[in-house]
C-alpha positions in Angstrom: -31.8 -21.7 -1.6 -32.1 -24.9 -3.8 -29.6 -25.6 -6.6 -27.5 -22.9 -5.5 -24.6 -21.0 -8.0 -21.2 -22.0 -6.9 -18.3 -19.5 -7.1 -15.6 -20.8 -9.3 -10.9 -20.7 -8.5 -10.0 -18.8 -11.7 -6.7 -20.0 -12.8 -3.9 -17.3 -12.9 -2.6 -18.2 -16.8 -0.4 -15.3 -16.6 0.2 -15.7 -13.0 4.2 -14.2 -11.7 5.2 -15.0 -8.1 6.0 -11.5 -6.2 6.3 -10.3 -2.8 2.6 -8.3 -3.3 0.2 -9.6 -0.5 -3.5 -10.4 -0.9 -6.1 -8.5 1.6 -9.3 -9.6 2.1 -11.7 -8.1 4.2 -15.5 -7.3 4.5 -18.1 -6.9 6.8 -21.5 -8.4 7.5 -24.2 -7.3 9.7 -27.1 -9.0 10.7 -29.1 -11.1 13.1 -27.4 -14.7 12.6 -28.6 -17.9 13.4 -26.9 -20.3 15.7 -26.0 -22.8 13.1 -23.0 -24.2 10.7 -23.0 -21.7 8.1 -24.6 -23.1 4.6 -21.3 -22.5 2.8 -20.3 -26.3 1.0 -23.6 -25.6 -1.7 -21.5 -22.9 -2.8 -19.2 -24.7 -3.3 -16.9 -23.3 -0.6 -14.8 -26.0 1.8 -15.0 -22.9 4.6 -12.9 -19.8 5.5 -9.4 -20.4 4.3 -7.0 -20.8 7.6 -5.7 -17.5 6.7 -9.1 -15.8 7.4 -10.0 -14.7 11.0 -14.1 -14.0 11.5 -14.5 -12.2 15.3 -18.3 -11.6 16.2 -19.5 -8.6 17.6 -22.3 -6.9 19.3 -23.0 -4.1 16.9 -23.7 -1.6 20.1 -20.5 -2.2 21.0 -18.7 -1.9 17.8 -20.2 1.4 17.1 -17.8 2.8 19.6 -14.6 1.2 17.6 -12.6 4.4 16.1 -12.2 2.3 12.7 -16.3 1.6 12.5 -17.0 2.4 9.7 -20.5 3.5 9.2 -20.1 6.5 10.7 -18.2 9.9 9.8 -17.3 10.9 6.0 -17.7 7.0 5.2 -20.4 6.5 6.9 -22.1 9.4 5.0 -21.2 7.8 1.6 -22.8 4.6 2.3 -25.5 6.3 3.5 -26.2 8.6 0.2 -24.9 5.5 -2.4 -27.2 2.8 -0.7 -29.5 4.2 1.5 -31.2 0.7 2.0 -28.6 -1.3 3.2 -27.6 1.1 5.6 -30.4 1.6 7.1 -30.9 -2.7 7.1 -27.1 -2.7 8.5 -27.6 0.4 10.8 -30.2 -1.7 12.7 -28.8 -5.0 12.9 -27.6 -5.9 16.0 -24.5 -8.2 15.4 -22.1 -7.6 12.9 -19.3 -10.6 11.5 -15.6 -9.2 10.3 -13.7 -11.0 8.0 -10.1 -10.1 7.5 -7.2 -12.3 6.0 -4.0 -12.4 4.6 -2.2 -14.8 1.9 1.0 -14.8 0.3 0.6 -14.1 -3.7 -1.0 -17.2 -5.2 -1.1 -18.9 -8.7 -4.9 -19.4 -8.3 -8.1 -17.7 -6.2 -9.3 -20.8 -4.3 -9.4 -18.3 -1.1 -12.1 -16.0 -3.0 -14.0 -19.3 -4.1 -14.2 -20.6 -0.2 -14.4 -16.9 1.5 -17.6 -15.7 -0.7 -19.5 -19.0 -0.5 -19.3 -18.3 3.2 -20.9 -15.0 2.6 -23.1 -15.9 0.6 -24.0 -18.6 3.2 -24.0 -16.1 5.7 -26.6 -14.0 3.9 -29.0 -17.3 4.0 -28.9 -17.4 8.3 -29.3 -14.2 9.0 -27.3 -11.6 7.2 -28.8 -8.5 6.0 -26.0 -6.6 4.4 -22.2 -6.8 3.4 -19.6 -3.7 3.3 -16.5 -4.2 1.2 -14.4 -1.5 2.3 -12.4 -2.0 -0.3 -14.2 -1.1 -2.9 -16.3 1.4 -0.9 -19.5 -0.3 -1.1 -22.3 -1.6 1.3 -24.6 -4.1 -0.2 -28.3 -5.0 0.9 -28.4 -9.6 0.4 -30.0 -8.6 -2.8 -27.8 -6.6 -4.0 -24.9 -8.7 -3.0 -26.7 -11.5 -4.5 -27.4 -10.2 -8.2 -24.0 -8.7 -7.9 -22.0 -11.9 -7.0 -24.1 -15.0 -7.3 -23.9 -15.6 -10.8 -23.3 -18.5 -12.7 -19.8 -19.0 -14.4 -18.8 -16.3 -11.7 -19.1 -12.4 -11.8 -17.1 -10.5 -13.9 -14.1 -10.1 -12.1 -14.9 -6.0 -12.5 -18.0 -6.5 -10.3 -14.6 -7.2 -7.6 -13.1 -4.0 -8.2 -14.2 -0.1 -8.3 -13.2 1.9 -11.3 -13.3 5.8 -10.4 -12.8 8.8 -12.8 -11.8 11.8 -11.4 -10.5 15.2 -12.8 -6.7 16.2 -12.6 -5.9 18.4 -10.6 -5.7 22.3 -12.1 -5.8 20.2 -15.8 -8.5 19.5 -18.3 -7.8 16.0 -18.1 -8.7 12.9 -16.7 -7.8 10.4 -14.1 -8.7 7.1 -14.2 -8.2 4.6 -11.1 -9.2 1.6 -9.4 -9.3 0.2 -5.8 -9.5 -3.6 -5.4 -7.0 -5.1 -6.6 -4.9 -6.1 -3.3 -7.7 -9.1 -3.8 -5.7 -10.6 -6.0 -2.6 -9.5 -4.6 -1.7 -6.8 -6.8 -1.2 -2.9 -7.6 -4.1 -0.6 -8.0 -4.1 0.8 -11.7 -3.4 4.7 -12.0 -3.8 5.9 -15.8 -3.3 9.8 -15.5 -3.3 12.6 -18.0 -6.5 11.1 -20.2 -7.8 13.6 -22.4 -11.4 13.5 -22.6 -12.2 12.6 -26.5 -9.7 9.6 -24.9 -11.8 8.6 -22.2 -13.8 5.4 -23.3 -10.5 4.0 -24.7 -8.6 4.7 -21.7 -11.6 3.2 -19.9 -11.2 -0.1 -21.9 -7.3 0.4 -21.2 -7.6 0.3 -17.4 -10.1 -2.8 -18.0 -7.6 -4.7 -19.8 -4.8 -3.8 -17.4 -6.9 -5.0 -14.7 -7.8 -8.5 -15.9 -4.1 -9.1 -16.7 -3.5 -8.4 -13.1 -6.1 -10.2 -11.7 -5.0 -13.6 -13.5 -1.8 -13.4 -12.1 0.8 -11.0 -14.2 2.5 -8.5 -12.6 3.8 -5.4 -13.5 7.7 -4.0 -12.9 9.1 -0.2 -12.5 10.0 1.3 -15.7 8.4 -1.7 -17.7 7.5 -0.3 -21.3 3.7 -1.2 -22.5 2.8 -0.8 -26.1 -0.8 -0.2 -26.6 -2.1 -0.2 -30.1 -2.6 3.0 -31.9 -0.8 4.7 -28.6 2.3 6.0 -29.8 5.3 5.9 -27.6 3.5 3.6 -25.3 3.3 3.8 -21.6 5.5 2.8 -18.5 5.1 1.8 -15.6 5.6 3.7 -12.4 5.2 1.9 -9.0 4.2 3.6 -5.6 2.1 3.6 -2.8 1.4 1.3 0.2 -1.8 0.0 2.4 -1.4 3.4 4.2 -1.5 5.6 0.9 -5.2 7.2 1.3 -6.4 6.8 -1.9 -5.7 3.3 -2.7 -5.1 1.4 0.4 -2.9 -0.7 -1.1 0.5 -0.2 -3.9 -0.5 0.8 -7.4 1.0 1.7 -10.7 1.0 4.0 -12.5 0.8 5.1 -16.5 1.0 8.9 -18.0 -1.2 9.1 -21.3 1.6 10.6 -23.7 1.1 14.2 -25.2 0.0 16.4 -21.7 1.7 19.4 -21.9 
């Protein structure tokens, strides 16, 4: 690719140390050429020390209990982008990525982690899964998606779901992702629906204020405008809670009955 886009380190400006750790880990398939992958015109200097890639045979994978194109997952890749999977279905190797950091004041390790990605896409690679985020990629897709200049909107990072409460007429609103950056998954619950694009702008803004680096407390108070009584914090879960994988907090919209 000449002139490629680089991926940019956003700064954390709002950035408070805590004991949260930052996950990382995706998986490409494909049929990869023997060469140093193209990452430096990304402007990546390489996988971070903290990120180990293991090669596989993708025959041999298939048989891993944690594969995850097969089963209930496997199923919703497979409906959501039927392309990719097929592409990633057939390819015969498949690259994982997985790392850990300590919370950090800036995101040099996504910078250096998706230029090797996206140089991985250019020798061979066919298709990316972010289990985080529940999505498989075709190159194309992960292409538009990420490769953009100035960087992607860190949204295009995360997933955003919507989801009914249970035995209510309201909504939930929740997102998975955020262990990227080393933080709690937002979980705004109670919406009513005439609420729903403002909450949806809500969990947006509580998002980004995670993502450059601020970090909620337990019983923190958080006025929002036109909100009355405001909204507190509630912190749970854990990278073994099943709808999250990872700690989140939590907000009640005020006035459910």
């Amino acid at each position: 690719m000449s002139n490629p886009i680089t991926f940019p380190a956003w700064q954390r400006p709002h950035w408070q140390p805590s004991d949260e750790e930052i996950v990382l880990q995706f998986y490409v398939f494909g049929d990869f050429k023997p060469t140093r992958v193209p990452s430096a015109p990304y402007g990546s200097d390489g996988l971070p020390e903290e990120v180990e890639l293991t090669s596989h045979h993708h025959s041999s994978l298939r048989e891993w209990e944690g594969y995850p194109l097969k089963g209930s997952l496997g199923d919703l890749f497979k409906n959501d982008s039927p392309q990719a999977y097929e592409e990633a279905i057939a390819a015969p190797q498949v690259l994982v990525l997985r790392g850990r950091f300590k919370d950090s004041a800036d995101t040099g390790y996504m910078r250096d982690t998706f230029g090797v990605l996206a140089g991985l896409l250019d020798i061979g690679g066919v298709a990316i899964l972010d289990p985080q985020i529940l999505s498989l990629f075709s190159a194309d897709e992960w292409r538009r998606r990420y490769l953009i200049r100035d960087g992607a909107p860190l949204r295009n990072h995360l997933l955003i779901l919507r989801d009914e409460e249970e035995g209510s007429d309201r909504l939930w609103i929740h997102t998975r992702g955020l262990r990227k950056f080393g933080r709690p998954d937002i979980s705004l619950h109670d919406v009513p629906v005439q609420d729903i694009d403002r909450a949806g702008a809500l969990c947006q803004r509580l998002v980004e204020l995670q993502a450059m680096g601020a970090h909620f407390v337990d019983g923190q108070a958080l006025e929002v405008d036109g909100l009355f009584g405001g909204l507190v914090a509630e912190m749970g879960g854990g990278y073994d809670d099943p709808q999250f994988n990872n700690t989140y907090v939590s907000f009640y919209w005020p006035g459910a009955e």
